[in-house]
N, C-alpha and C positions, 0 to 999 in steps of 0.2 A: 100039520105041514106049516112051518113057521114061515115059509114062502108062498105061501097058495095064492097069496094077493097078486104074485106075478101072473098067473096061468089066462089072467084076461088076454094078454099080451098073446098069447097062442096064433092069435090070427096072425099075427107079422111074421108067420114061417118062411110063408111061401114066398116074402121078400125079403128075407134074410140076405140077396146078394146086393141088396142097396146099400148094405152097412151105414145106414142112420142108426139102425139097433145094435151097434156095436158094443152099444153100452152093457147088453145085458149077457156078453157074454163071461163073464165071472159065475154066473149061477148059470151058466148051462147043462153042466153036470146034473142039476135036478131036473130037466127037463127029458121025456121020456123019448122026444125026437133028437135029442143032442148030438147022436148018430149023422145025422144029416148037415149040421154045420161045416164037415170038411168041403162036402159039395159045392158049398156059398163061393170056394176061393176057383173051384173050376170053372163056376159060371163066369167070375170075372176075368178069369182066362179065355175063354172062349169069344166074351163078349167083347175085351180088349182086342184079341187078334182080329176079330173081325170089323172093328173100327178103324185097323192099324190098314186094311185093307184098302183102306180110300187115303190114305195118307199122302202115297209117292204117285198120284194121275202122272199117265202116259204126257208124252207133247199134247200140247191141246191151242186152237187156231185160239184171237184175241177174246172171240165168244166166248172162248171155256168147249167149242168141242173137239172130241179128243183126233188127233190124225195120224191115220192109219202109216204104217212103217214104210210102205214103199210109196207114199204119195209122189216124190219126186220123179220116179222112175214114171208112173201110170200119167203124171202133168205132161211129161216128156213125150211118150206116147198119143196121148191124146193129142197134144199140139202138130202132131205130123212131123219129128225128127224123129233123123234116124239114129240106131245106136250108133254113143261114140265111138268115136276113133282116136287110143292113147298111142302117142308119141313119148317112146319112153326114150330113158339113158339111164345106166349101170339098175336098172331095176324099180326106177323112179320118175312116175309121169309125170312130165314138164308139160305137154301141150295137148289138151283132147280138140279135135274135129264133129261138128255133125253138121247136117244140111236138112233142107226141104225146100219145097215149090211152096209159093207163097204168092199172088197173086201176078201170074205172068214170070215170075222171078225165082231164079235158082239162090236161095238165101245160104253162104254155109258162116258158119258160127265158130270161132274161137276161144278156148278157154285155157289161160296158161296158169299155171300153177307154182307155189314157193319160190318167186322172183325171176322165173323164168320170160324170156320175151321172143315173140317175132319180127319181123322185117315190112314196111310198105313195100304195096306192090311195086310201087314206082321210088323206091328208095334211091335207088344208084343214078335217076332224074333230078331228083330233089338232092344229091350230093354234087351230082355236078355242076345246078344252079348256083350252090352257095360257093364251091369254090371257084367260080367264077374265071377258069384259064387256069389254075393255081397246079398243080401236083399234089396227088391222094397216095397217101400207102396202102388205099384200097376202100374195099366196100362189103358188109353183108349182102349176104342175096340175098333178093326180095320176095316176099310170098307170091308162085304162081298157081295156077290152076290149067290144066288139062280136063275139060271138057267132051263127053263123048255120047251120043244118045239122045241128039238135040241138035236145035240148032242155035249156036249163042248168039245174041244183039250186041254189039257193046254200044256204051263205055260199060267196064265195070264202074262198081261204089266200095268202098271199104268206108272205116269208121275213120275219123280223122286220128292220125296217128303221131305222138309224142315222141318229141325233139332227145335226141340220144345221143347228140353228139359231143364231141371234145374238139372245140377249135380249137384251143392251144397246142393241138397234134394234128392240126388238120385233116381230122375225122370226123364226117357230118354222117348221120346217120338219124331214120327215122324208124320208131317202130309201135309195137304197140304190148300190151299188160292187158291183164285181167281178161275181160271179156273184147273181143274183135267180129266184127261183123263184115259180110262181104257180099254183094248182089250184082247178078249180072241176070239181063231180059232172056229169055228165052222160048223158042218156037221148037213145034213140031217134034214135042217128046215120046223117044220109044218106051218099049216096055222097062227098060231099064237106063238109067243114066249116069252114066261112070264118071266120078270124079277124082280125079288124084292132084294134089296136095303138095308142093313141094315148096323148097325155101329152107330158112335157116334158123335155130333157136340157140339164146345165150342166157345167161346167168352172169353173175359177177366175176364166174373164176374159169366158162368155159362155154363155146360151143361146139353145137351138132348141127346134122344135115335134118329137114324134115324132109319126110316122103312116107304120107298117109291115102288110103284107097277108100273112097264113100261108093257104097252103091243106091241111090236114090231111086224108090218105089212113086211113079208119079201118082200111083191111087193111094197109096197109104201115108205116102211124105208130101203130103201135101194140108195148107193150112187153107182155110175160107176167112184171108184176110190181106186187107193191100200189103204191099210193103211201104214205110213212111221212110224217104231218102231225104228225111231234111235234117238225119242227126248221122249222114256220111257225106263222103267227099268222092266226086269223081276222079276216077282214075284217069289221064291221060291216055288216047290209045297206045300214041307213039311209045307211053311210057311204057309199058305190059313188055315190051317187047326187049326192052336195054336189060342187058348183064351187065353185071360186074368186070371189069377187064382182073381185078385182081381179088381174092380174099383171103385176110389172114386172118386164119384162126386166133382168139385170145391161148395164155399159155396156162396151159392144161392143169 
């Protein structure tokens, strides 16, 4: 056996899937295990897929651990809100609602979506402060609230809400994006406490009517936390109560 000097090497069978001994595969043929070399390429098949395995981690918080798929939903929950309330149009939600009791306080929450907006409460106050005597072609209506199941304190609070108007058309108007917040005190909750929702949503090219219905669970929609009203603005009483004498719709 003019190769026999190889057969020391025998021992490196059983790591043939390192291919460091790649080299001696040319003289495999005389080896009686040679049989066995196909095997080498499914170990590292196996052993690759199952590296490949850690490759793509799930969402993972900044620690590195991973977070499970409905966390926002179970955050939601836990914080004592109720499920939302979408305010759609042709199929596509512009504005969700949700509420809870929160330290004395009926908190409800707005979240408007893809450039959508709503109304201050006291919008059509604040329009006819700045035109000051003048003539309006009108005014969005303001977000209200109907209350039932309680007994409400005022003032309300809302978030302070962002200038939307067009003086050069003597359109003043105020409203709000993104997230909106709204609290009023309240006493003597029954088992249930009905809130509905109304007011007006726009976009650039149109609006709608809101009219969304919360049912608030004072034992389950409820948070073990004050409310901090130093990032809203009180709402006038007088104001809660002004319409709009006019509204025009944008054009559709």
């Amino acid at each position: 056996w003019p190769t026999a000097w190889l057969w020391p090497t025998a021992w490196l069978w059983p790591t043939a899937w390192l291919w460091p001994t790649a080299w001696l595969w040319p003289t495999a043929w005389l080896w009686p295990t040679a049989w066995l070399w196909p095997t080498a390429l499914l170990w590292l098949v196996v052993l690759g897929g199952a590296a490949g395995c850690h490759l793509a981690p799930g969402p993972q918080r900044p620690g590195g651990e991973a977070v499970p798929a409905a966390v926002d939903a179970m955050a939601a929950v836990a914080a004592g809100w109720t499920a939302p309330v979408d305010v759609a149009r042709d199929g596509e939600v512009c504005v969700s609602y949700r509420a809870r009791l929160q330290g004395g306080y009926l908190v409800v929450e707005a979240t408007h979506r893809n450039g959508w907006h709503t109304y201050a409460m006291d919008n059509p106050a604040r329009a006819e402060a700045a035109l000051a005597g003048r003539e309006s072609l009108g005014s969005e209506l303001p977000t209200s609230f109907e209350v039932s199941g309680c007994t409400v304190v005022p003032p309300w609070f809302q978030s302070e809400p962002s200038d939307l108007s067009q003086p050069e058309l003597q359109w003043f108007t105020w409203g709000f994006r993104e997230t909106a917040t709204f609290a009023v005190r309240v006493a003597d909750p029954a088992a249930e406490i009905q809130v509905v929702v109304r007011g007006q949503m726009c976009n650039h090219a149109t609006c709608s009517s809101v009219d969304a219905a919360l049912v608030v669970d004072p034992q389950a929609n409820a948070a073990n936390r004050s409310v901090s009203l130093d990032a809203l603005v009180e709402v006038p009483r007088a104001a809660t109560h002004i319409r709009a004498a006019a509204v025009i719709q944008k054009e559709q």
